[in-house]
KEKE-3310 file (N, C-alpha, C; in steps of 0.2 Angstrom, whole numbers, plus 5000, padded with zeros to 4 digits):
npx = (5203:5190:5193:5182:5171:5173:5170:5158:5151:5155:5147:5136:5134:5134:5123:5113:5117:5112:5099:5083:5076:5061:5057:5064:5068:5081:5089:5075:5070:5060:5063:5058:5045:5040:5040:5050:5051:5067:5072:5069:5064:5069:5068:5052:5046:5038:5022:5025:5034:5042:5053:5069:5087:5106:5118:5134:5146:5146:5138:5125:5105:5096:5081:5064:5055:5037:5040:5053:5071:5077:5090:5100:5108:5106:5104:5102:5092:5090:5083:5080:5077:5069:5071:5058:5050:5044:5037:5047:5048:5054:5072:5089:5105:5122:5137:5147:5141:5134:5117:5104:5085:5068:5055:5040:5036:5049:5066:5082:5100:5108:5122:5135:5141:5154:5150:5146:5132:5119:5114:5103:5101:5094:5089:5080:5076:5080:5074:5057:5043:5030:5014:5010:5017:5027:5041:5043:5051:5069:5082:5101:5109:5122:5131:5119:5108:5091:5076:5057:5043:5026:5023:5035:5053:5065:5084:5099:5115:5124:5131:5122:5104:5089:5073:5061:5047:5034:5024:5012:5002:5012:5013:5024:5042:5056:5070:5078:5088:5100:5093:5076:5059:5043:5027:5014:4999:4984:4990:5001:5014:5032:5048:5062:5075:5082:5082:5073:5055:5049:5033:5030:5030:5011:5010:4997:4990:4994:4988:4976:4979:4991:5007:5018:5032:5047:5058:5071:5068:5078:5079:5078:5083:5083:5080:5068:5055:5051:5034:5027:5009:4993:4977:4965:4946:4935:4930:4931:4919:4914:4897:4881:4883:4888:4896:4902:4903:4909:4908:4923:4918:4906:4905:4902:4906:4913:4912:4919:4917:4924:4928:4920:4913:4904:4899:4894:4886:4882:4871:4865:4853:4852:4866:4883:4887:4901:4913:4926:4940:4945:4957:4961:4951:4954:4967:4964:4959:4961:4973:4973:4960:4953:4953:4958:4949:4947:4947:4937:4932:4934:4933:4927:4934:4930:4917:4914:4904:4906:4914:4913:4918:4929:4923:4914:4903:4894:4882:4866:4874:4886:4903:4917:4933:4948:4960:4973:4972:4970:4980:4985:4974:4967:4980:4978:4964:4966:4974:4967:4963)
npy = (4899:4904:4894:4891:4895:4883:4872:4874:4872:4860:4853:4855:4845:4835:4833:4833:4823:4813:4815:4809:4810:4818:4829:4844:4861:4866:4854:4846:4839:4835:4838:4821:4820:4811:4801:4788:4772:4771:4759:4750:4733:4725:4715:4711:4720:4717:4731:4736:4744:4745:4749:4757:4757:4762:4754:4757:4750:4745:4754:4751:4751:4745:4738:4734:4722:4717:4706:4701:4704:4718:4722:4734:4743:4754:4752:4739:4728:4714:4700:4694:4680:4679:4665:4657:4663:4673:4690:4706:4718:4724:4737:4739:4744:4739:4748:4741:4735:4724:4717:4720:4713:4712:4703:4693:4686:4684:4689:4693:4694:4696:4690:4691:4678:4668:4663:4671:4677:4681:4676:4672:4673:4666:4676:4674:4660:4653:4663:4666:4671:4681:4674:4679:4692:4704:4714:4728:4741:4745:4748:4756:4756:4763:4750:4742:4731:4736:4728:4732:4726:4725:4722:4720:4724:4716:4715:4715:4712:4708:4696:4689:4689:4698:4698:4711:4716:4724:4739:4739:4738:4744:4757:4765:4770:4779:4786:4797:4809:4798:4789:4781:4787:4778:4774:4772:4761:4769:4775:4784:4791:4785:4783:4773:4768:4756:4744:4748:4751:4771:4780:4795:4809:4818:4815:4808:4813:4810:4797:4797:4798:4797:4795:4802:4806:4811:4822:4829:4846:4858:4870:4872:4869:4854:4850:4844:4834:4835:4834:4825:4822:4815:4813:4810:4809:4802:4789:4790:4782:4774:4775:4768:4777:4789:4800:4794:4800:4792:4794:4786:4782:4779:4767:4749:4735:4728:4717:4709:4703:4697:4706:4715:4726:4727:4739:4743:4752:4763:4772:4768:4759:4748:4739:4747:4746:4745:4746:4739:4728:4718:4720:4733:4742:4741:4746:4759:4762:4769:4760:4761:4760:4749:4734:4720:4702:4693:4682:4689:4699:4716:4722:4735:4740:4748:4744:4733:4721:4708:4692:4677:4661:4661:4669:4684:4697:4706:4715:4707:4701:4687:4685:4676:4674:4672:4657:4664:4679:4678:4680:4692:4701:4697:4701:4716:4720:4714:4724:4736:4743)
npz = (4871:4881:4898:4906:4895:4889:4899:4902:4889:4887:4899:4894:4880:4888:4896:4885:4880:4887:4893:4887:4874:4862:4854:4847:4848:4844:4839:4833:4843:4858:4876:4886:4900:4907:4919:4926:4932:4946:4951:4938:4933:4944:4958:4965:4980:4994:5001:5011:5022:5038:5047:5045:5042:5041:5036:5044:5042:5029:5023:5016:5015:5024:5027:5038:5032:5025:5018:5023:5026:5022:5010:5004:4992:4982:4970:4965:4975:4987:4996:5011:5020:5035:5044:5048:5039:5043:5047:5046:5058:5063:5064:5066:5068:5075:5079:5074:5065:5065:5064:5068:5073:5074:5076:5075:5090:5091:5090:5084:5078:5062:5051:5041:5033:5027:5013:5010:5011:5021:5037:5050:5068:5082:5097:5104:5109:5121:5131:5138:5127:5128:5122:5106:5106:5099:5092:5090:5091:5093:5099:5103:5114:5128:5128:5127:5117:5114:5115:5110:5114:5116:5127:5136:5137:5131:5135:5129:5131:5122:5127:5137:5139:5146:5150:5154:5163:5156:5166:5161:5144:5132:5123:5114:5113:5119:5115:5130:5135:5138:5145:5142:5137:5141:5135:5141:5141:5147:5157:5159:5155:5156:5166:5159:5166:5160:5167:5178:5180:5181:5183:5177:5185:5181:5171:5167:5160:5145:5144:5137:5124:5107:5110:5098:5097:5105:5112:5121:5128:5127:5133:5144:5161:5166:5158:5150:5143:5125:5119:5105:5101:5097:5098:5092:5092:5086:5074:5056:5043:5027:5023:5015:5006:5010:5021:5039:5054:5068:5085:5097:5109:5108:5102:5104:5099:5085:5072:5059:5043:5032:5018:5024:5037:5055:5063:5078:5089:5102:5100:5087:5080:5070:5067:5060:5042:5032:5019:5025:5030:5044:5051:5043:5049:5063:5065:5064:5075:5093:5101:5117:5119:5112:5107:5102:5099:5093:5077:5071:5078:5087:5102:5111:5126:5136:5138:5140:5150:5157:5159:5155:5155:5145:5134:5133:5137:5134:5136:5126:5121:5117:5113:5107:5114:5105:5104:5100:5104:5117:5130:5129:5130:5140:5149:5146:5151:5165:5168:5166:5156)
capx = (5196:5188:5191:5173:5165:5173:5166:5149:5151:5156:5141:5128:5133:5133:5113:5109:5116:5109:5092:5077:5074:5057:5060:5068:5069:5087:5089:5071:5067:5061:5064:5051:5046:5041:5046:5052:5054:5074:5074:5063:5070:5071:5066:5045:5045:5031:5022:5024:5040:5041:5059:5075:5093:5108:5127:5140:5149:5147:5132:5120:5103:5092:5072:5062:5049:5032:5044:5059:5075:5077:5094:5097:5112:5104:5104:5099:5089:5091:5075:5084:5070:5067:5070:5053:5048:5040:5038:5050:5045:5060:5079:5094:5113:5126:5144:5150:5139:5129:5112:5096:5079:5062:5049:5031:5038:5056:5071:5090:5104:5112:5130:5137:5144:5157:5147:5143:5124:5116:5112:5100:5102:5090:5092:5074:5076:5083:5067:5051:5040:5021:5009:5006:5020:5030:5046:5041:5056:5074:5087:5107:5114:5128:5132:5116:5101:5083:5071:5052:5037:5019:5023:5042:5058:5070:5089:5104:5120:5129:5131:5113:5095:5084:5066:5058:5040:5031:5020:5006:5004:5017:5013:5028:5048:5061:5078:5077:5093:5101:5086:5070:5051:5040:5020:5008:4991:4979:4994:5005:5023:5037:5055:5065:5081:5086:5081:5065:5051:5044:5029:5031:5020:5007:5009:4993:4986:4993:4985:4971:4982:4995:5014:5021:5039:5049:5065:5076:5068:5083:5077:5075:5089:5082:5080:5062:5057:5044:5030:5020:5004:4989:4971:4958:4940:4929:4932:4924:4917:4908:4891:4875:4885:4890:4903:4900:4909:4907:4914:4925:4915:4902:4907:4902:4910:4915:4910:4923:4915:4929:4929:4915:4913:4899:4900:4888:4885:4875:4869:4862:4851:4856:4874:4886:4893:4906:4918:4932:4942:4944:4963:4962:4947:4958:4974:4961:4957:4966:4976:4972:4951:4950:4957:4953:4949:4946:4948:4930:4929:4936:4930:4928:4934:4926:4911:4913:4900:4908:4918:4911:4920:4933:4918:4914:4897:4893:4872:4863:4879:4892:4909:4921:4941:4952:4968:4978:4972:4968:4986:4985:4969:4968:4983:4975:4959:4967:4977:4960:4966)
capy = (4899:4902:4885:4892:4893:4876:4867:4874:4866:4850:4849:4856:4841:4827:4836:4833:4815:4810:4816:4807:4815:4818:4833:4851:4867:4862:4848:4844:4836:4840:4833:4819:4822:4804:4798:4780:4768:4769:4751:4744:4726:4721:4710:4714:4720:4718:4738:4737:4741:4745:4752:4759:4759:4761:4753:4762:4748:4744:4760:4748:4750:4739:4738:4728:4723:4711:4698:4700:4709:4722:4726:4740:4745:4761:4752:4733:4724:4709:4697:4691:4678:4676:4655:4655:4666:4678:4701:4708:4723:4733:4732:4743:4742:4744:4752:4739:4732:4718:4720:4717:4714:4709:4700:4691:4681:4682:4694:4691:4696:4693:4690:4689:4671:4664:4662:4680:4677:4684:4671:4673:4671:4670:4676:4673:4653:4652:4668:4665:4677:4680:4673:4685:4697:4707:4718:4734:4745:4743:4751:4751:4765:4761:4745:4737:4733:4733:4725:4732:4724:4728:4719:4717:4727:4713:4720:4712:4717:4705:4689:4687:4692:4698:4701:4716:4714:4731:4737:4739:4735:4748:4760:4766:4769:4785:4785:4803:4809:4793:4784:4780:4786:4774:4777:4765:4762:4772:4776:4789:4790:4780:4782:4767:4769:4751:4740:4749:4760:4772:4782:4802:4812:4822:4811:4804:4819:4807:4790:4795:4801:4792:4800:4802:4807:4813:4826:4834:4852:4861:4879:4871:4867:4847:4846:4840:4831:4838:4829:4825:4819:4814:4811:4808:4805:4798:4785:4791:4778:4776:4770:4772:4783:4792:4799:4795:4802:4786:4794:4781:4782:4775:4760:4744:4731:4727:4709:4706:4699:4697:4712:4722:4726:4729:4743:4740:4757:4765:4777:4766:4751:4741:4740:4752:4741:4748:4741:4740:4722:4722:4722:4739:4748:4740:4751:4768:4763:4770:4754:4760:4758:4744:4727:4714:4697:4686:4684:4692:4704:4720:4726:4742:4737:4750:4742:4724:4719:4700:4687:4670:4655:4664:4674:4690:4698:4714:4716:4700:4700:4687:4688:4673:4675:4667:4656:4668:4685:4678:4681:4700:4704:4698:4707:4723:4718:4714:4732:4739:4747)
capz = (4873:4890:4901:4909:4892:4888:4903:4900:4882:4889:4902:4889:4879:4893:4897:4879:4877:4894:4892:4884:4868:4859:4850:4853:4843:4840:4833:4832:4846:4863:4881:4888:4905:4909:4927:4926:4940:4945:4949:4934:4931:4949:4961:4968:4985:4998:4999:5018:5026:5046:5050:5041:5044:5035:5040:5047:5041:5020:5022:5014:5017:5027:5028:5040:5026:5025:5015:5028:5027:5014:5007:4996:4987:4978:4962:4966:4981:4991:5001:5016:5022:5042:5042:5048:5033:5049:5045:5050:5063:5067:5060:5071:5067:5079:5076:5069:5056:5065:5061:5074:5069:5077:5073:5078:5096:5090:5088:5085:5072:5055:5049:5034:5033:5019:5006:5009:5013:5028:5038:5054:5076:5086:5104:5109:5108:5130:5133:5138:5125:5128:5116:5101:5106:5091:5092:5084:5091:5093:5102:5107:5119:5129:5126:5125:5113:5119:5109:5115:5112:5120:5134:5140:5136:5133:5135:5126:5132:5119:5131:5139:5135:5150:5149:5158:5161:5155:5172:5158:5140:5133:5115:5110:5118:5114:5119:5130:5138:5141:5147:5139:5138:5136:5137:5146:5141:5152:5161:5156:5153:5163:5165:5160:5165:5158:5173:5179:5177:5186:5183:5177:5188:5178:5163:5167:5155:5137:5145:5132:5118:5105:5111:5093:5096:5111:5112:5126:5128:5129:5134:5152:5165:5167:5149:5148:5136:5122:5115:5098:5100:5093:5101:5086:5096:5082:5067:5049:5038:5021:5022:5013:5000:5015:5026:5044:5059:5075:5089:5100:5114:5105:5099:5107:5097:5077:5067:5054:5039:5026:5017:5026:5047:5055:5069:5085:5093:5110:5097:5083:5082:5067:5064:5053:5038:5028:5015:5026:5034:5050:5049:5042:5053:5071:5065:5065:5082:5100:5104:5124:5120:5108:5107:5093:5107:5090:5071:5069:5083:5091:5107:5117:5134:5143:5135:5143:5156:5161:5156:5157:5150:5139:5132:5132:5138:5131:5134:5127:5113:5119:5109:5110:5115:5103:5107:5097:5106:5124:5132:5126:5128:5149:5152:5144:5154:5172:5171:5167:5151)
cpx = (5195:5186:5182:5171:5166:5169:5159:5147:5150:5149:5135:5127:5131:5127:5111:5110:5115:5104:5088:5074:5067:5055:5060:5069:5075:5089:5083:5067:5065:5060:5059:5052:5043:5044:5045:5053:5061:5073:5070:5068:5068:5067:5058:5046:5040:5031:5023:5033:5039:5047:5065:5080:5096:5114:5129:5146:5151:5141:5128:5114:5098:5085:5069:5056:5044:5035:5050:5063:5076:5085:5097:5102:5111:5106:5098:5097:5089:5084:5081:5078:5071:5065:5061:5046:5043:5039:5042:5049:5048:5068:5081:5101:5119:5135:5150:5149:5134:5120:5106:5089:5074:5057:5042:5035:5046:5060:5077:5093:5105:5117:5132:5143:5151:5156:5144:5135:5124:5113:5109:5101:5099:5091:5085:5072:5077:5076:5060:5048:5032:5019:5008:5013:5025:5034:5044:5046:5062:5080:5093:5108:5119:5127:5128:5109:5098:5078:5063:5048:5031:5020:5029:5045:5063:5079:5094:5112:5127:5132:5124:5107:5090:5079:5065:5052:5039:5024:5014:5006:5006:5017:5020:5036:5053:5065:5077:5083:5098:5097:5081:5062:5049:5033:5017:5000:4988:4981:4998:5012:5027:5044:5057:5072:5087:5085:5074:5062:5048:5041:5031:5027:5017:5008:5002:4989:4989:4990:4979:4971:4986:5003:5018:5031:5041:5054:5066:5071:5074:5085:5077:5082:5088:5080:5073:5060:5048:5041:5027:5015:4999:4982:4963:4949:4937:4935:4927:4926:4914:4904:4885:4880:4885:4896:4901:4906:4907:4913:4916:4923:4908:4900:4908:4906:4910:4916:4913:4918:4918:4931:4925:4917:4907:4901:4895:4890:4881:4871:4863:4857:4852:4864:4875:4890:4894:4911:4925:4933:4943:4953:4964:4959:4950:4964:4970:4960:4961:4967:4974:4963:4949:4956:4954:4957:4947:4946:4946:4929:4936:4931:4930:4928:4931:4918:4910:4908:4903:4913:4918:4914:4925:4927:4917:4906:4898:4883:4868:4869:4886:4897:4913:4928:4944:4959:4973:4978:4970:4973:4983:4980:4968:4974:4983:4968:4961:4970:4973:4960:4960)
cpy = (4899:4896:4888:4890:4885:4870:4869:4870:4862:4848:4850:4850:4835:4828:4833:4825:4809:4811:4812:4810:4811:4822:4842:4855:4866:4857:4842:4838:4838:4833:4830:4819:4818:4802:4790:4776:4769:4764:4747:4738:4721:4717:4714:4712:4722:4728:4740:4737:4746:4746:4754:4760:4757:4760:4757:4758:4748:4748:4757:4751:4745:4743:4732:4728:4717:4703:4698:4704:4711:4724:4729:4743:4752:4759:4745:4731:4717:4705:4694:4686:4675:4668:4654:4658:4672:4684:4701:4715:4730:4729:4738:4740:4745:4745:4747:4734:4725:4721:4716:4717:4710:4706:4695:4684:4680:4689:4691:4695:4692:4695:4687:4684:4671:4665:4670:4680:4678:4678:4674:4669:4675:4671:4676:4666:4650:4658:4666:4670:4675:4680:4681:4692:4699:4712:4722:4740:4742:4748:4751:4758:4760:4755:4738:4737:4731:4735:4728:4729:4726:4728:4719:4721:4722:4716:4713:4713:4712:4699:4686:4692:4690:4702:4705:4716:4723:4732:4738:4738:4743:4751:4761:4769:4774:4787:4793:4803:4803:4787:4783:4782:4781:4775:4768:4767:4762:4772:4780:4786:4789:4783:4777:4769:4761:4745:4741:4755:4763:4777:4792:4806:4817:4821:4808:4810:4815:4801:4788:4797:4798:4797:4797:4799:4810:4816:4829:4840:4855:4867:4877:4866:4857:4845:4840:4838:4835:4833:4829:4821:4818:4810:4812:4806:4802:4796:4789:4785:4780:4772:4771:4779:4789:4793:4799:4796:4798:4790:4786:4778:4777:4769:4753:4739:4729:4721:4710:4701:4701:4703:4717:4720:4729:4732:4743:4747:4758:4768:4774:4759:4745:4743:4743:4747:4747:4746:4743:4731:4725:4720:4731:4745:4746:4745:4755:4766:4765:4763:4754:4760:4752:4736:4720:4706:4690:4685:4689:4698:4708:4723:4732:4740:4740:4748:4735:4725:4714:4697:4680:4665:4655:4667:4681:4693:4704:4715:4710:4699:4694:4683:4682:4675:4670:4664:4660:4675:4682:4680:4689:4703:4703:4703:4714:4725:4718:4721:4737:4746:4748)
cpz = (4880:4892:4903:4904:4891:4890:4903:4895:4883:4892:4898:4884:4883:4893:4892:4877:4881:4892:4887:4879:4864:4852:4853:4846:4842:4838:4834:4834:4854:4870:4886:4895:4907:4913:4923:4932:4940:4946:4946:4933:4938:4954:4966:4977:4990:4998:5008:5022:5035:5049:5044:5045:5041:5041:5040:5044:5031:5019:5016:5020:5018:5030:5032:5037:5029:5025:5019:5027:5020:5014:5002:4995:4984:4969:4963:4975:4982:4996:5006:5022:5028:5041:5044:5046:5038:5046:5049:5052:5063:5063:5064:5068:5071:5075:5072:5065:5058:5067:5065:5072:5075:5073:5078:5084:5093:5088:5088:5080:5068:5053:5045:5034:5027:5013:5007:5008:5018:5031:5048:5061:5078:5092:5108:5110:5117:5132:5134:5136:5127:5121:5112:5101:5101:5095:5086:5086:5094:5095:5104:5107:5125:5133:5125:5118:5115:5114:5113:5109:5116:5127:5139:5134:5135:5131:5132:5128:5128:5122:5133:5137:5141:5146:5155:5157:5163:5164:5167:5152:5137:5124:5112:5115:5113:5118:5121:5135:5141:5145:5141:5141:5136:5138:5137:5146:5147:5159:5162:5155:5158:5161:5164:5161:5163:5161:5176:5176:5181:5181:5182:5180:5182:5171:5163:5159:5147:5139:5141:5124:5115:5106:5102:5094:5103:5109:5118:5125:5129:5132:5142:5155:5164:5161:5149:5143:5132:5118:5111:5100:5098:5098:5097:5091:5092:5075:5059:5044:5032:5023:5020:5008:5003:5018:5034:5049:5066:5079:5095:5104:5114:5105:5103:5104:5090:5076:5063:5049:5029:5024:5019:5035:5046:5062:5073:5088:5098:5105:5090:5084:5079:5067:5057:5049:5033:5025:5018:5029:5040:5053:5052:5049:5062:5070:5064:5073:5089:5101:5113:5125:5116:5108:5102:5098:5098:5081:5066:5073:5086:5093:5111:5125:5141:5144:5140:5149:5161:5155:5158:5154:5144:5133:5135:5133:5137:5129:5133:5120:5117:5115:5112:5107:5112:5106:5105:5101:5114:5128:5133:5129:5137:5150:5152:5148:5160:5173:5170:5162:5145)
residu = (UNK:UNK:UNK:UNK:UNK:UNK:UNK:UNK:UNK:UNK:UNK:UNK:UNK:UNK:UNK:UNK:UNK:UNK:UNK:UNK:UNK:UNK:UNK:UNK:UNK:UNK:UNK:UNK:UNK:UNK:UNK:UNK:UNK:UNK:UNK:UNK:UNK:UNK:UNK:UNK:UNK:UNK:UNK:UNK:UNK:UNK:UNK:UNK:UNK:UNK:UNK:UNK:UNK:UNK:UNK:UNK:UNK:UNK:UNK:UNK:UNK:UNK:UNK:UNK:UNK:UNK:UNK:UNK:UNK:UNK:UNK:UNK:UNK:UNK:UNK:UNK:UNK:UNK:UNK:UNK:UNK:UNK:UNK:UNK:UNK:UNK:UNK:UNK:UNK:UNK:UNK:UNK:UNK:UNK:UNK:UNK:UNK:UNK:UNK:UNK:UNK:UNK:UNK:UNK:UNK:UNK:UNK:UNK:UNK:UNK:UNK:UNK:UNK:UNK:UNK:UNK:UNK:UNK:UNK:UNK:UNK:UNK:UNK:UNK:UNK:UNK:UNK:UNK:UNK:UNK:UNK:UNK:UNK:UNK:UNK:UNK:UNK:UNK:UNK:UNK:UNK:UNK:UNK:UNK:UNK:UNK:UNK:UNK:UNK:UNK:UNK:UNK:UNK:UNK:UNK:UNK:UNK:UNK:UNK:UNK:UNK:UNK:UNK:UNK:UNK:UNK:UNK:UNK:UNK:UNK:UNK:UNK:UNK:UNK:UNK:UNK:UNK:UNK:UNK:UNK:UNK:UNK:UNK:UNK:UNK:UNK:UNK:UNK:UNK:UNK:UNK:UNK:UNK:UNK:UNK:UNK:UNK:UNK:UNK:UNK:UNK:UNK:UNK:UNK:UNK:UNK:UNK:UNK:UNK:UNK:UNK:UNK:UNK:UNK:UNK:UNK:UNK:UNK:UNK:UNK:UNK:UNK:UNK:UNK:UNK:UNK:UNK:UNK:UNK:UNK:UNK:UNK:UNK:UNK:UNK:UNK:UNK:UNK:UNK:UNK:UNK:UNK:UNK:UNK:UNK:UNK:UNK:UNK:UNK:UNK:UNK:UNK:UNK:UNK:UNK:UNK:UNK:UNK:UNK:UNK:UNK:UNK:UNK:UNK:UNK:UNK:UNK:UNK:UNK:UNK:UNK:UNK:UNK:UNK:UNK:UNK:UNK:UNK:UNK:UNK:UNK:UNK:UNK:UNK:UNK:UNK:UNK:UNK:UNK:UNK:UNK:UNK:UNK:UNK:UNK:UNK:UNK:UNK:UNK:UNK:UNK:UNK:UNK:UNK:UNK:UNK:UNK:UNK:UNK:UNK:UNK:UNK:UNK:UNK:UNK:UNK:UNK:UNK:UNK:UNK:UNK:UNK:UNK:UNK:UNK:UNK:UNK:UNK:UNK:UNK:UNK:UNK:UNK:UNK:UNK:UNK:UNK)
# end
């Protein structure tokens, strides 16, 4: 007999005694098209993860997730919990399998001990970090790793851990020919070449845009870099069984009240509530117009009038600065962001 037809045979049974049978014109069942979870059974994982990357070494993957390090097998999953049960922000792995991670005022690595558990080191314990500061990207090019937070770039070169103070507070960071861009609120885009920044002339033009992505141009001798961006000018909300369009400009300052805000505009006279937290409606907002100064309030900084007493004057409205966002919130203030 033909091996060909043989092996068709063969795999038409494996189909048939693999498949989920319900019923089928041949033997009176047919096949249920039902998706299933692949990992039903297993351990519940926060819905929030915040980096990806997989070893080079046991090509395991790792998630920096809400509940801490995620690792993933492609069958079963692992909780790897930050000692001081922190989110973890950012996760990076260099070539041979040691595994870097950020988180809220702290970054370091994990390695896999004796007992074969991942066990956590910090390198930000000897660093003076600023209040409120978060590691959301991570980076290793030749031969170091550079942790960025809003404010400071700190570099690892596997002995010591210097900080770099950002000259403004700093969106987002893209390895681009061996250096890095990194964008500056209401300031354009910077060189870092690892030590400093300088300023890129005629970047002022994204200071009021989010820079997505960055790549080499390759069509050009000096290999410029090309950019994704994204410049949204108005928020929409539901209100009044509405959709409204507030543009940003607008927007004097937003009242947190649990699960509703209340939106203060030039344009309205009472406040827009709408069922949103004020969590959710500060990530729609540009990071280089708006800033959340208290657990209740996010302001428009072009909006402020004064600052009396760690208060906030905006018209006859004044808004107090909490211990938790004042660090943040003057540095974004004094560089006039």
């Amino acid at each position: 007999m033909n091996k060909h037809f043989l092996l068709q045979i063969a795999v038409t049974l494996v189909l048939i005694g693999c498949s989920p049978m319900t019923s089928n014109p041949l033997f009176g069942i047919v096949p249920s098209h039902e998706i299933k979870p692949h990992l039903s059974g297993n351990i519940s994982v926060s819905s929030q993860n915040w980096g990806i990357c997989q070893s080079p070494v046991n090509h395991l993957i790792y998630f920096a997730n809400t509940q801490g390090l995620i690792e993933y097998d492609g069958v079963s999953a692992k909780i790897w919990k930050h000692p001081e049960h922190k989110i973890i922000r950012s996760v990076q792995i260099d070539q041979k399998g040691l595994i870097f991670t950020g988180a809220f005022e702290d970054f370091g690595y994990w390695i896999e001990e004796k007992d074969c558990n991942l066990h956590y080191y910090s390198l930000a314990a000897n660093i003076s970090i600023p209040q409120n500061d978060e590691i959301w990207k991570i980076y290793i090019q030749k031969g170091k790793v550079y942790f960025q937070s809003f404010t400071s770039i700190y570099v690892y070169d596997y002995k010591t851990v210097k900080r770099i103070s950002a000259p403004t507070i700093i969106l987002f960071m893209f390895p681009v020919n061996g250096q890095f861009i990194v964008q500056g609120l209401s300031a354009g885009l910077y060189w870092f070449n690892g030590e400093t920044f300088s300023l890129i002339p005629g970047s002022e033009i994204f200071n009021q845009a989010k820079v997505h992505a960055a790549q080499p141009n390759l069509s050009t001798p000096i290999q410029t870099p090309a950019l994704e961006t994204s410049a949204s000018q108005f928020l929409l909300v539901k209100a009044d069984y509405q959709t409204l369009r507030i543009h940003f400009d607008t927007i004097l300052y937003i009242e947190g009240l649990k699960d509703y805000v209340k939106i203060f505009t030039t344009k309205d006279i009472k406040p827009i509530i709408t069922h949103l937290n004020i969590k959710s409606i500060n990530e729609k907002l540009p990071p280089n117009g708006f800033t959340r100064v208290h657990k209740s309030y996010i302001v428009s900084m072009s909006k402020i009038n004064s600052i009396t007493k760690n208060r906030i004057v905006m018209g006859e409205k004044w808004i107090p600065i909490g211990d938790n966002y004042k660090e943040l919130f003057f540095q974004k203030f004094n560089s006039g962001s």
